[in-house]
SEDOZA-850222 format. One record per residue (C-alpha): residue in one letter; residue number from 1; z, y, x. Coordinates in steps of 0.001 Angstrom, whole numbers. Each point is the difference from the previous one (the first is absolute). Layout:
REM residues N
<'A',NUM,<Z,Y,X>>
...
END
This chain:
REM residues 587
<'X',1,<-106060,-140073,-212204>>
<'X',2,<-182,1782,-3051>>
<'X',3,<3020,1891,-1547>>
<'X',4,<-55,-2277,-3345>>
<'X',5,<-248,-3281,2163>>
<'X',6,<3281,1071,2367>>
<'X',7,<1885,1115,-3208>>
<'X',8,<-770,-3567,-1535>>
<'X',9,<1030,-1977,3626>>
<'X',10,<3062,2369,-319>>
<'X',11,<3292,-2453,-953>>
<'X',12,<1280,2441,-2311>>
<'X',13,<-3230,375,-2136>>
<'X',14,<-286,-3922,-39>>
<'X',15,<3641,-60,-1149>>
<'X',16,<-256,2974,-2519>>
<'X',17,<-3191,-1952,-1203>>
<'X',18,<1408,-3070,-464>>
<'X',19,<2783,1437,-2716>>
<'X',20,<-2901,970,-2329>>
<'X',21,<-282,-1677,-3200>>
<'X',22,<-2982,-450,-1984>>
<'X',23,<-700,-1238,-3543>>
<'X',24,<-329,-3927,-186>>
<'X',25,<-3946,109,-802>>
<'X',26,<-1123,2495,2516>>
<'X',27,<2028,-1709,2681>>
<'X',28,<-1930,-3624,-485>>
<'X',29,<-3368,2056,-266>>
<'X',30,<1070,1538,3474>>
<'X',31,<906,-3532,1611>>
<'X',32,<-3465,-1309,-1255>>
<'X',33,<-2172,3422,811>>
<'X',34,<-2330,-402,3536>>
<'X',35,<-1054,4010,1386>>
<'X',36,<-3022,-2062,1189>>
<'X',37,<-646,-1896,-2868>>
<'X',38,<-97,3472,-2416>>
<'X',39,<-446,3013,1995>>
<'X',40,<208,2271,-2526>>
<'X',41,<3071,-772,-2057>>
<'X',42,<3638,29,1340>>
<'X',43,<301,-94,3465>>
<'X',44,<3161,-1543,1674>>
<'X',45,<1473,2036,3112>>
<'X',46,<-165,-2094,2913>>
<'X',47,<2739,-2361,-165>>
<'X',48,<3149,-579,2345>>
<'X',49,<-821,-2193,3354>>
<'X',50,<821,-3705,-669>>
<'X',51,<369,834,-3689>>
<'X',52,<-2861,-1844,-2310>>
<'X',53,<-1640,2157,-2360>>
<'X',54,<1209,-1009,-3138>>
<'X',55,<3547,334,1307>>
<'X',56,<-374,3356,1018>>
<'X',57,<769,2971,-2165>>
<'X',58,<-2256,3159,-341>>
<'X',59,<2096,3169,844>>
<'X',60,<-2948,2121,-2079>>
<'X',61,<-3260,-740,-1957>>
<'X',62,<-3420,1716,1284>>
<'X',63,<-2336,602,-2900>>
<'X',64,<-3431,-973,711>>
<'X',65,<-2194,3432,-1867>>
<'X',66,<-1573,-2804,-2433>>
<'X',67,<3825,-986,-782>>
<'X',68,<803,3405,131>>
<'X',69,<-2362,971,-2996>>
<'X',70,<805,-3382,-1898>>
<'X',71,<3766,761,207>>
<'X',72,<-856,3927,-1464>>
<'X',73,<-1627,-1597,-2657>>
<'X',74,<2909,-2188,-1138>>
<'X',75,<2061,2651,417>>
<'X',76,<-2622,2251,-2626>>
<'X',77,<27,-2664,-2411>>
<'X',78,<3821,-253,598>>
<'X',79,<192,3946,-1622>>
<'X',80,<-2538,-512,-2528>>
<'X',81,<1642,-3007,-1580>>
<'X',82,<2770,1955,288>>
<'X',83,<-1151,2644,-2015>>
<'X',84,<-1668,-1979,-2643>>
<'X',85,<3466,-751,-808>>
<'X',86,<1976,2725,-917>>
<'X',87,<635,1227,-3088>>
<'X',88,<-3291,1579,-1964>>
<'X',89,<-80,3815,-977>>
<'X',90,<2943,900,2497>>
<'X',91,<-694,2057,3461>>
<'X',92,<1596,-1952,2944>>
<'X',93,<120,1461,3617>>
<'X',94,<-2021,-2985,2712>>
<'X',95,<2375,-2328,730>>
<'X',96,<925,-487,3617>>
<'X',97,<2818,-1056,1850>>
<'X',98,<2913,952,-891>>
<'X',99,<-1013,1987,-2860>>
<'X',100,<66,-3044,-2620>>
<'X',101,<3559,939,-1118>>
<'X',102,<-897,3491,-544>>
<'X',103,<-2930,-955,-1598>>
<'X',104,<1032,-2026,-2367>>
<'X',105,<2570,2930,-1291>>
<'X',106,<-2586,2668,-96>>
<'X',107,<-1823,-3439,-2588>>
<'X',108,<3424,-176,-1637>>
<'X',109,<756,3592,-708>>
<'X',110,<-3692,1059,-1141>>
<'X',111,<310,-3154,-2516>>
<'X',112,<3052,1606,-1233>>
<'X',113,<-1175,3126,-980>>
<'X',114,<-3032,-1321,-1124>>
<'X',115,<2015,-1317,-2165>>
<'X',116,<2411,2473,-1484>>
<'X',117,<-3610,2055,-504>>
<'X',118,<-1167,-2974,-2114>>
<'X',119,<3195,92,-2234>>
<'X',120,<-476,4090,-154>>
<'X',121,<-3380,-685,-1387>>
<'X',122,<-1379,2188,3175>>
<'X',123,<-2835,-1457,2136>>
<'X',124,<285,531,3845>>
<'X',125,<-2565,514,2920>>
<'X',126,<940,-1803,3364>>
<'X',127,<-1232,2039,3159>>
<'X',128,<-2026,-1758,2913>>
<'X',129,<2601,-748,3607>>
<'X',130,<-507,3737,1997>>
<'X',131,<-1013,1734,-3859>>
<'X',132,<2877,1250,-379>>
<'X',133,<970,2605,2896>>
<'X',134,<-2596,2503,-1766>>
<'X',135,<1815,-59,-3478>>
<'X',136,<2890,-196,1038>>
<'X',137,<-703,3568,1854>>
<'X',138,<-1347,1014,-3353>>
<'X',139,<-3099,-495,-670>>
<'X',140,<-1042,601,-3536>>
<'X',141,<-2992,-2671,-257>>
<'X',142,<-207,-3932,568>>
<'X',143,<-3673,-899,938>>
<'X',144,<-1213,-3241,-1075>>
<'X',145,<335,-1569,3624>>
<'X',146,<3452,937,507>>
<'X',147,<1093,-2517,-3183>>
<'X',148,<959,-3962,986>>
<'X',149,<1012,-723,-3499>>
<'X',150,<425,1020,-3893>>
<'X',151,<2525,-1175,-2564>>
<'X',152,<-590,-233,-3634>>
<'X',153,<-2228,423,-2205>>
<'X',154,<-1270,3601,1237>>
<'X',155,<-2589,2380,-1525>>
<'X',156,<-1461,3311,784>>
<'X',157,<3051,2617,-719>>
<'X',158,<2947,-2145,63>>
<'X',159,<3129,1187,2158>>
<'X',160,<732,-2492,2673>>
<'X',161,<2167,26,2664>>
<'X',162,<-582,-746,3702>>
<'X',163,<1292,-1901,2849>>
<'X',164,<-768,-304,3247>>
<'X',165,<43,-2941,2206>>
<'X',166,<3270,-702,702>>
<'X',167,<1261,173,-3653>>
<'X',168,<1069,4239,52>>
<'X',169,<-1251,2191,-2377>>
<'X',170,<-2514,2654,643>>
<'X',171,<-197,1572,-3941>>
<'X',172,<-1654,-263,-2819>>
<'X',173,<-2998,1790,-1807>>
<'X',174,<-3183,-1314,-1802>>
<'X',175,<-1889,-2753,631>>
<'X',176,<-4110,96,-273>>
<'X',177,<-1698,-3527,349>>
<'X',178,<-3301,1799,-1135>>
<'X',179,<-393,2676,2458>>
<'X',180,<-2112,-320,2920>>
<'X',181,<2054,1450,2550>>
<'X',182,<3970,202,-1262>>
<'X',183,<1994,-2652,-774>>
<'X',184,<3596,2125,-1133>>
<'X',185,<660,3850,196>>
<'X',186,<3789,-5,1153>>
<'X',187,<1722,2621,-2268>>
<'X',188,<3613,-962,1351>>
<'X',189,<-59,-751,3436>>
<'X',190,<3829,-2111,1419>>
<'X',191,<-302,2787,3030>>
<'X',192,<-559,3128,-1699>>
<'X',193,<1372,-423,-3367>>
<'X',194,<3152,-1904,434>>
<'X',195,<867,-3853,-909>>
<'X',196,<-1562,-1789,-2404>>
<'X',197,<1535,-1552,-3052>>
<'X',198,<-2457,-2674,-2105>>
<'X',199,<2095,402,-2894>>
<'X',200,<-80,4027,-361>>
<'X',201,<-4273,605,909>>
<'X',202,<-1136,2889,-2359>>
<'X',203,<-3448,1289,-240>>
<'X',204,<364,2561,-1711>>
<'X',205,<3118,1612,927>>
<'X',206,<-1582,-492,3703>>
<'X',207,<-2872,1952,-1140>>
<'X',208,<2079,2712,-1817>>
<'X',209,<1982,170,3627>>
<'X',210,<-2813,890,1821>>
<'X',211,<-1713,2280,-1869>>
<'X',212,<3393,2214,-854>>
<'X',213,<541,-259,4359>>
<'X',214,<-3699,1259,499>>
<'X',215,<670,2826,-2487>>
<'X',216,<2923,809,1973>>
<'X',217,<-1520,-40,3842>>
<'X',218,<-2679,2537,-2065>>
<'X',219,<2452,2255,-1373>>
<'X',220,<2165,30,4069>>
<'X',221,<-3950,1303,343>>
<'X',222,<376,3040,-1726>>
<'X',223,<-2639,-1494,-2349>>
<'X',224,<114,422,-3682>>
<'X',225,<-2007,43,-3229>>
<'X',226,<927,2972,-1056>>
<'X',227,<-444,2081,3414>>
<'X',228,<-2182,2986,-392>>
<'X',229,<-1212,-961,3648>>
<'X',230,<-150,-3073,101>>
<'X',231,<-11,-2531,-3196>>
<'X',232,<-2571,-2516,1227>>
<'X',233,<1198,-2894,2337>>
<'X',234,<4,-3240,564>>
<'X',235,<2992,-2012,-1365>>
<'X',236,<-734,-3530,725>>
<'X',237,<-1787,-1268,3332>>
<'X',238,<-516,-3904,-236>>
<'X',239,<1807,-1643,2590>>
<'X',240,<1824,3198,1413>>
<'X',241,<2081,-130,-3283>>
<'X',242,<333,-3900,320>>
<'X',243,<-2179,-299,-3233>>
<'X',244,<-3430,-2015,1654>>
<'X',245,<-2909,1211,-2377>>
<'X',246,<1301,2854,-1576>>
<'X',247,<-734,3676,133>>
<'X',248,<1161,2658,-1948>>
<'X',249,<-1003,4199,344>>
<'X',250,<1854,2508,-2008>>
<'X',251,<-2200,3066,-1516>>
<'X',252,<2338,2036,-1696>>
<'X',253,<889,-1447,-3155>>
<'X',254,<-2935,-3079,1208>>
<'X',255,<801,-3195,1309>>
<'X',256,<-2981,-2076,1826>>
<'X',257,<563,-3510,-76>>
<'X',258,<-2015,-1645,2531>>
<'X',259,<-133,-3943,-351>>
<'X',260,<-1590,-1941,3148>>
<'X',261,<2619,-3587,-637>>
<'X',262,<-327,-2511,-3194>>
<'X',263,<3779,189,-268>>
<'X',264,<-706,3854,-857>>
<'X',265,<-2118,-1182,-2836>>
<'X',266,<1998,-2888,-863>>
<'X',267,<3335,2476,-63>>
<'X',268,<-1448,3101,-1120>>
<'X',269,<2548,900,-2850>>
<'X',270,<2922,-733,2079>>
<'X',271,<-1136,2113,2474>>
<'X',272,<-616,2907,-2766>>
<'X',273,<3337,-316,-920>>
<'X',274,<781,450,3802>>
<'X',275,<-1818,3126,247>>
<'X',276,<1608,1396,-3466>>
<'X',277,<3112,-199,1317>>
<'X',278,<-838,1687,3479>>
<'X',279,<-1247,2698,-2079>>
<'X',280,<3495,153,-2032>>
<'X',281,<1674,837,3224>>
<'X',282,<-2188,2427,1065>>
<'X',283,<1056,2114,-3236>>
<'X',284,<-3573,2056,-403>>
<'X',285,<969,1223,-3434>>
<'X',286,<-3911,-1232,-922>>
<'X',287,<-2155,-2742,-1497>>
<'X',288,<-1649,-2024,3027>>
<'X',289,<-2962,-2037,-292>>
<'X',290,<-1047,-2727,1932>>
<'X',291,<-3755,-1836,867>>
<'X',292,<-117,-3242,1405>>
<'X',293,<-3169,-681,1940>>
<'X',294,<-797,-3179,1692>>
<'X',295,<-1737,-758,3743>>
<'X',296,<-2530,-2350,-1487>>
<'X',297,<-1513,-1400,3570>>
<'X',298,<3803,-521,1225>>
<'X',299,<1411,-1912,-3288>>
<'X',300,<-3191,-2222,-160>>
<'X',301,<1051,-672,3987>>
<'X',302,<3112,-983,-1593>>
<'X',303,<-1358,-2675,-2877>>
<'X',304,<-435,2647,-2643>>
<'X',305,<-3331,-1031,-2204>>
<'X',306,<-2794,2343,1165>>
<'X',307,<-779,506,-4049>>
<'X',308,<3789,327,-651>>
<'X',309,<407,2724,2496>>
<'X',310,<-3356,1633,-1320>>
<'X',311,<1417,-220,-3752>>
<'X',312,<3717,1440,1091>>
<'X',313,<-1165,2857,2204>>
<'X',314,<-2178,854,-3003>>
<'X',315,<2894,-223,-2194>>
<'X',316,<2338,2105,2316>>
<'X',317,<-2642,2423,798>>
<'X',318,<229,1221,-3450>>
<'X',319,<3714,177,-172>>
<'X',320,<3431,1825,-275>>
<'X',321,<3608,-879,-901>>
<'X',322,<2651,2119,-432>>
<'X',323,<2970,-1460,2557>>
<'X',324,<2664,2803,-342>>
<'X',325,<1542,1928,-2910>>
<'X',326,<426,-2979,-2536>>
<'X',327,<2425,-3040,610>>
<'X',328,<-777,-3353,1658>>
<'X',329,<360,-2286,-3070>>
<'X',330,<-2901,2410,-1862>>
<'X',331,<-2520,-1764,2379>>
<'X',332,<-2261,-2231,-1963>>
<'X',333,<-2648,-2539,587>>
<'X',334,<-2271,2254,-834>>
<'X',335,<1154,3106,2141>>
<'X',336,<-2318,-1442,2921>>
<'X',337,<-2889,-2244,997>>
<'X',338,<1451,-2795,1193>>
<'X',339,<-1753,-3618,322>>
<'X',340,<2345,-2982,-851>>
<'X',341,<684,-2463,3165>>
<'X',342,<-3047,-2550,-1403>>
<'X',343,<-2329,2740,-10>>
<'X',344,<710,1621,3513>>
<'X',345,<-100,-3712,1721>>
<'X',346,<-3146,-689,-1686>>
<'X',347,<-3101,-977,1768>>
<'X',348,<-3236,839,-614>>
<'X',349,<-1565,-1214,-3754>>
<'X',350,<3433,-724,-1465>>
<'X',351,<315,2782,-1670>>
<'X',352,<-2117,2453,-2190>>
<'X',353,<1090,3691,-171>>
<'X',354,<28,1804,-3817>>
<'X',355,<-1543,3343,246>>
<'X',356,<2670,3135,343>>
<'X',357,<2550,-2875,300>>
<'X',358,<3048,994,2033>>
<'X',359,<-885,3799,-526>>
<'X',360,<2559,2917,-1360>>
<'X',361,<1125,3297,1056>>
<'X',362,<-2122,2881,742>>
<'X',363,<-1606,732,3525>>
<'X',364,<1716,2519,2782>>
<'X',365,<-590,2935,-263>>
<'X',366,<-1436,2457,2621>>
<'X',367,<3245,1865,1458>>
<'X',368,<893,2095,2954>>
<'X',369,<2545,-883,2551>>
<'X',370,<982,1790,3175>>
<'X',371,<39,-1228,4215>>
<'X',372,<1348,2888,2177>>
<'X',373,<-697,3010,-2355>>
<'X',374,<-3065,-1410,-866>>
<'X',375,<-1427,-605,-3528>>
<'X',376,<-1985,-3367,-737>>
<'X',377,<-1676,-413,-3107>>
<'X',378,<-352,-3819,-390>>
<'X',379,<-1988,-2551,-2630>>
<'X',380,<2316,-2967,460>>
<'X',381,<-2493,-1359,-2736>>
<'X',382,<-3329,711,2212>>
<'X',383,<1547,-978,3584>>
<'X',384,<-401,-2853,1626>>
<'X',385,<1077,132,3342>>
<'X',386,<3422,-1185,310>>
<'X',387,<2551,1366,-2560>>
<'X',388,<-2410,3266,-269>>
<'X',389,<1267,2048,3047>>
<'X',390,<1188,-520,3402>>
<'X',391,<3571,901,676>>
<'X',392,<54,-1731,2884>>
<'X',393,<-2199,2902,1893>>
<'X',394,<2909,2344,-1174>>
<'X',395,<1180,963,3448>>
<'X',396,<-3183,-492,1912>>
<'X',397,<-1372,2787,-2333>>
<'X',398,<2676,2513,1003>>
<'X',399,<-26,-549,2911>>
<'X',400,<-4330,742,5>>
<'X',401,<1301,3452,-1991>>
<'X',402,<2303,1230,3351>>
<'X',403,<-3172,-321,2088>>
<'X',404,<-1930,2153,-2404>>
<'X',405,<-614,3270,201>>
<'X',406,<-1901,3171,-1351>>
<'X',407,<-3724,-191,876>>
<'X',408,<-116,-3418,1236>>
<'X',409,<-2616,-2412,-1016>>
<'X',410,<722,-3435,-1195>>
<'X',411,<-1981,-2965,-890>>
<'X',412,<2141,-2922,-2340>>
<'X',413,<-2263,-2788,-229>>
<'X',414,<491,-2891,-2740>>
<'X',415,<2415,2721,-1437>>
<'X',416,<611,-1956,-3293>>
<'X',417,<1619,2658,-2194>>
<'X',418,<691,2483,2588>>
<'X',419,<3267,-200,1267>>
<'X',420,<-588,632,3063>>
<'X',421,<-2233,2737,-174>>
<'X',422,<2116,2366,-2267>>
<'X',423,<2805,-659,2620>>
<'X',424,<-2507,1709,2473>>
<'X',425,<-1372,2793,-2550>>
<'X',426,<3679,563,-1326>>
<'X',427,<667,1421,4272>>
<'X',428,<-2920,2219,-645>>
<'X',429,<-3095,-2526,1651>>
<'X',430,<-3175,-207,-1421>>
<'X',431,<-600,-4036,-1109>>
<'X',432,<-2728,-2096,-149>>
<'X',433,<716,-3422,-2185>>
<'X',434,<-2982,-2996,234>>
<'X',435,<678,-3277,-2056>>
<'X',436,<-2393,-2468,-1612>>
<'X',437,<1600,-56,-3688>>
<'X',438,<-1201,2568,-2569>>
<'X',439,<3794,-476,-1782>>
<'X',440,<1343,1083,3089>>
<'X',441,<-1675,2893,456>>
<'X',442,<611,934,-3443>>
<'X',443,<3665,-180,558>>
<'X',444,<23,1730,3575>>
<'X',445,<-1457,2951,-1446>>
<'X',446,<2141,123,-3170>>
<'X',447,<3044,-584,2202>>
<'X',448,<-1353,2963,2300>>
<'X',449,<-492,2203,-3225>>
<'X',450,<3494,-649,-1369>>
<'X',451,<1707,1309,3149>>
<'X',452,<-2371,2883,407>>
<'X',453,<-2119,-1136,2906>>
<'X',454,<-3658,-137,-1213>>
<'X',455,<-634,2612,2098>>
<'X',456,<1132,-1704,2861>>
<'X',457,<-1474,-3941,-604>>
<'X',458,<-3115,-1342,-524>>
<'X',459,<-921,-3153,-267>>
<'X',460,<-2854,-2331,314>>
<'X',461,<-1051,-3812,-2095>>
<'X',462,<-1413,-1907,2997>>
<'X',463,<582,-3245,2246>>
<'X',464,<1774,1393,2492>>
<'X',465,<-1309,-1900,2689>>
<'X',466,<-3497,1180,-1056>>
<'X',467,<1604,3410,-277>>
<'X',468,<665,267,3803>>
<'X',469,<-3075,-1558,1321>>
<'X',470,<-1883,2444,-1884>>
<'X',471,<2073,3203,1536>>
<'X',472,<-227,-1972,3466>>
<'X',473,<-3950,145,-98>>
<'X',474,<-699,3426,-1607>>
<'X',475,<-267,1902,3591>>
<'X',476,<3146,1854,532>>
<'X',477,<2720,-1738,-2659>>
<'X',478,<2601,1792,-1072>>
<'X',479,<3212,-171,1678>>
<'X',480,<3625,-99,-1030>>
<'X',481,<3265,464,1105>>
<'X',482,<1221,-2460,-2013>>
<'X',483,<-1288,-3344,-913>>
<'X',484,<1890,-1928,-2135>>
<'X',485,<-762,-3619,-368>>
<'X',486,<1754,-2533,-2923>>
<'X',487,<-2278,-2651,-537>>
<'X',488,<886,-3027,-2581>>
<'X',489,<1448,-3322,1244>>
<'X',490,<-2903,-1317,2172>>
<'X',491,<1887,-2932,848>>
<'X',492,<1311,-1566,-2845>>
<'X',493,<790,-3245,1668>>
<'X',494,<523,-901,3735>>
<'X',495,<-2835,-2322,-289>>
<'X',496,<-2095,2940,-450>>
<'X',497,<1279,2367,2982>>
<'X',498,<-2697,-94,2431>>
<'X',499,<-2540,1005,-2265>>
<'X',500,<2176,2433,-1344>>
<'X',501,<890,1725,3618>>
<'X',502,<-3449,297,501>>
<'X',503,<-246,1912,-3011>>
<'X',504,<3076,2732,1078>>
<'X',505,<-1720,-427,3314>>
<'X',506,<-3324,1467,-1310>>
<'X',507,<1895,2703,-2809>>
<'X',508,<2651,1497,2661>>
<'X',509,<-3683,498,2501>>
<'X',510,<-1505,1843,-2783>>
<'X',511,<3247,2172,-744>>
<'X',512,<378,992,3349>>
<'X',513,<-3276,1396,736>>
<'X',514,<881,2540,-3387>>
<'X',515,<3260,935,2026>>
<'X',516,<-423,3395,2084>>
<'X',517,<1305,104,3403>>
<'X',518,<3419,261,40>>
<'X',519,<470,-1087,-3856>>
<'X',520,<1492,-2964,-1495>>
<'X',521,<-572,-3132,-1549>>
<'X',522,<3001,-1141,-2450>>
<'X',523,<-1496,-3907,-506>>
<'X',524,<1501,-2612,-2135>>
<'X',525,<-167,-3787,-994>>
<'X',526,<1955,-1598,-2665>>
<'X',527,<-1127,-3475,1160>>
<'X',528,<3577,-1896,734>>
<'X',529,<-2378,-2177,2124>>
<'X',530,<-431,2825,1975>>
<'X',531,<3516,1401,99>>
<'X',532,<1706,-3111,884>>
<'X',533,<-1411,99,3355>>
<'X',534,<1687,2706,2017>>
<'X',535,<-2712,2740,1686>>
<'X',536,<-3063,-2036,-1593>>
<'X',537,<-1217,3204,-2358>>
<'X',538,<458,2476,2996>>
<'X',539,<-1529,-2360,2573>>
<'X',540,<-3430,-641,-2944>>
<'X',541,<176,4249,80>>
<'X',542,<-215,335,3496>>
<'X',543,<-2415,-2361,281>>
<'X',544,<-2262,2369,-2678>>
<'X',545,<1092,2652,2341>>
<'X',546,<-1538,-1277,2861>>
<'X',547,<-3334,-823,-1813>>
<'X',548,<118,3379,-1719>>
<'X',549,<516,1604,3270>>
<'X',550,<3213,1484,-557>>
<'X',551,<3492,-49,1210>>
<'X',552,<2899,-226,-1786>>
<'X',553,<3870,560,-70>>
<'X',554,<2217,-1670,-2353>>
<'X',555,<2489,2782,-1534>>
<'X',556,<1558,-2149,-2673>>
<'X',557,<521,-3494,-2124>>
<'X',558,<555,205,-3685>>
<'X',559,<938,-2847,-2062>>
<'X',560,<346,-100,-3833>>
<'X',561,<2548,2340,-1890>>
<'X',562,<3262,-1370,21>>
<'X',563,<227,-785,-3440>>
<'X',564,<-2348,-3218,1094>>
<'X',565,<3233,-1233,1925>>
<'X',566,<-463,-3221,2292>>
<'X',567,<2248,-2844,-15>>
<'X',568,<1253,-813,4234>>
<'X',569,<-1360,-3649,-1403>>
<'X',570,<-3496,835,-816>>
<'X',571,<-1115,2231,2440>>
<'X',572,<-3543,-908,-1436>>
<'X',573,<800,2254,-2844>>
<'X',574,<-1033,2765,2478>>
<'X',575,<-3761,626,-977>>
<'X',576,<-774,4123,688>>
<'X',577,<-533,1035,2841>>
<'X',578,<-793,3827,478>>
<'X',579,<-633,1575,3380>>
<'X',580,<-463,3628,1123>>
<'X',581,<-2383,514,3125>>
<'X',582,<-1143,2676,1901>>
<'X',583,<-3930,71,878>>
<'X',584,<-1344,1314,2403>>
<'X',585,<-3869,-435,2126>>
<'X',586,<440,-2396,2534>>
<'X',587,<-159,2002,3679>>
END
């Protein structure tokens, strides 16, 4: 006898079995219901001896698998009904047991604020269930997906302030309907920043905030404007300074205003005024100037009108305004090129530009500035890479300069306007400098000439890949002791990263067959694609290494100068990568 069948003869099952109630309807359906009759619906346990089966009653329910799946069903359609009828517009956790209460207070207290933000005038964005871990950690930037709901009537560049799930707030910062990856750029983040208050949100004192704390962390640097050593830095750094979209280098008496967000554009005077006042404290005793230049590719990504970009970049391009030395209410409309809100959100057609509209000012002048002793002499009018030099190499550089010494040979390839190879020449090695642009040149070898090192650089216009397969195939190449390798960003985008280690792949094997025995290789990327996975540019290098047949040692990481701080929230903000190796023939 089976164990089921003696636990159903047992007396106290029968008796245990026999106290169970059932619902009225199911009961009659069990009294009429044969096992023979439909095999594959409910099936009675066998009943108690000398008991009839319709007065028996069933101490459990077996679920035939086609009842099984019918019963899943119901219960599907149960939820989905379910959730057809909450609320619209208002993020709700999946009800289960026990969890309607709670539910409903999460419905309750979101519907609250909602609105209180609707009396404020202030729209709202209502994070997905599970959204809201990430911002509350602080995380600067709310992806489309992460977003269950919107409230108001929102626009690119409006401040709106966000809630998770379960009715808490996260922050607030800008919200971007047009762009096609970001929905808001926190600027006050609940976790970081301290409460929030509806009633008391301020733009532009939050702006003026951040920029006056940057200065600050600069200045606990060591870094100044007016430092004979060094006067060039940078003083804003996106999301490291909790301002998404915004960068800012200093050049002396220069500001760089680097614009990759619409709310730059949309909020470019107020953050002018920002920067004025940043300047105030600093005290310089000097007129500074300040150029605002624009990422076109990036503020198109984010719903800027490719011909609006096009016309402002133009505009800007041409461009300087005084920001210190005069008082804030002097500002006029005039005093910058500034497009009204219509014209920024406009889309393509809308709008026809005037020629020279929007134009005034003069253009930058050329002007030297000074990294680590070191005298630049830049064009902020004629660059355009960046804000017109690369701080951000500032430490990487000196530490190339301790390796140097007299007589050594050393080849900087893509070596922009030489930075890195008057660090070598200034410890007494003889430099080699390769890059593609003619401008470059031109300002490599006026930057060696202005420190007195002509003697010691040359350098060469050519596509530096082309430069190294040539060398390779011209019998014996040339050999140095050190090769220094900072390419551009060769993967803008993560979509684009396997194509793009295949290209450091192919550059680091070229590199390390110009490397002497027992030299080194000081290699770079400033791909954050790259960066953000740990050991991924050393473990492309060694695989060069291997195909170059080499071996190599890694002496050192480098990482951008300080200045481009990191927030603990964004660790993506970590895009240079610079490693030391030593090479040597594989054995």
């Amino acid at each position: 006898m089976s164990r089921l069948m003696a636990m159903e003869q047992c007396p106290a099952f029968l008796s245990a079995a026999s106290n169970v109630s059932m619902p009225r309807a199911p009961r009659e359906a069990w009294a009429s219901h044969s096992a023979a009759s439909k095999p594959h619906g409910l099936c009675p346990l066998k009943a108690a001896s000398g008991a009839s089966a319709s007065d028996a009653r069933p101490s459990r329910l077996i679920l035939s698998p086609d009842a099984a799946m019918r019963k899943k069903a119901h219960q599907q359609q149960k939820r989905s009904n379910e959730r057809t009828d909450r609320a619209p517009n208002v993020a709700r956790k999946t009800r289960t047991r026990g969890q309607n209460e709670t539910e409903d207070g999460f419905v309750l207290l979101i519907r609250a604020k909602l609105d209180l933000l609707e009396q404020l005038g202030r729209g709202a964005v209502v994070l997905k269930r599970g959204k809201g871990k990430l911002f509350h950690d602080g995380s600067p930037i709310i992806y489309e997906g992460a977003v269950q709901s919107t409230s108001g009537r929102l626009d690119a560049g409006d401040v709106v302030v966000v809630l998770d799930a379960m009715g808490e707030y996260v922050g607030w910062g800008i919200f971007n309907g047009r762009s096609e990856m970001y929905r808001v750029r926190l600027l006050h983040n609940c976790a970081t920043d301290g409460a929030l208050d509806p009633e008391k949100i301020d733009l532009a004192a939050l702006v003026q905030t951040r920029i006056r704390a940057a200065a600050r962390a600069r200045r606990a640097l060591g870094l100044s404007p007016r430092s004979d050593e060094t006067n060039t830095y940078g003083l804003v750094n996106g999301e490291g300074d909790r301002l998404s979209g915004l960068a800012i280098d200093v050049f002396k008496s220069h500001c760089v205003v680097s614009s990759s967000a619409l709310w730059c554009e949309l909020y470019a005077p107020l953050i002018l005024t920002a920067l004025r006042e940043a300047f105030s404290d600093e005290d310089s005793g000097s007129d500074c100037t300040v150029s605002w230049r624009l990422s076109r590719d990036r503020l198109v990504q984010d719903g800027m009108n490719v011909s609006v970009a096009a016309h402002l970049a133009s505009c800007r391009s041409k461009h300087e305004t005084r920001v210190l030395g005069r008082p804030a209410s002097s500002a006029s409309a005039d005093d910058f090129p500034v497009l009204d809100r219509e014209a920024l959100l406009s889309k393509d057609g809308e709008l026809e530009w005037p020629q020279d509209s929007y134009e005034s000012g003069g253009t930058a002048a050329s002007m030297h500035i000074a990294e680590n002793g070191i005298k630049y002499s830049i064009d902020l009018g004629e660059a355009r890479q960046k804000t017109g030099f690369y701080s951000d190499q500032r430490e990487n550089r000196l530490h190339v300069r301790s390796l140097c010494r007299p007589g050594m040979e050393v080849l900087d390839l893509y070596c922009y306007s030489g930075a890195f190879a008057l660090n070598c020449a200034v410890s007494g090695a003889r430099v080699l400098g390769v890059d593609s642009s003619e401008p470059a040149i031109r300002a490599a070898t006026a930057n060696a000439a202005v420190n007195g090192l002509s003697e010691q650089c040359s350098f060469v216009q050519q596509e530096v890949v082309k430069y190294m397969s040539e060398a390779l195939r011209e019998g014996g190449p040339q050999q140095f002791d050190v090769v220094i390798l900072d390419p551009p960003k060769l993967a803008p985008k993560r979509a684009g990263l396997a194509r793009a280690l295949g290209m450091y792949r192919r550059v680091n094997r070229l590199a390390l067959q110009l490397v002497r025995p027992g030299g080194l290789l000081v290699t770079h990327s400033c791909s954050a694609a790259v960066t953000s996975t740990p050991g991924l540019l050393l473990k492309t290098v060694h695989e060069s290494a291997k195909e170059a047949g080499r071996t190599i040692s890694l002496l050192r990481t480098g990482y951008a100068a300080p200045c481009h701080v990191i927030s603990p929230s964004y660790p993506e903000g970590q895009y240079l990568t610079s490693l030391t190796l030593y090479v040597d023939q594989q054995v």
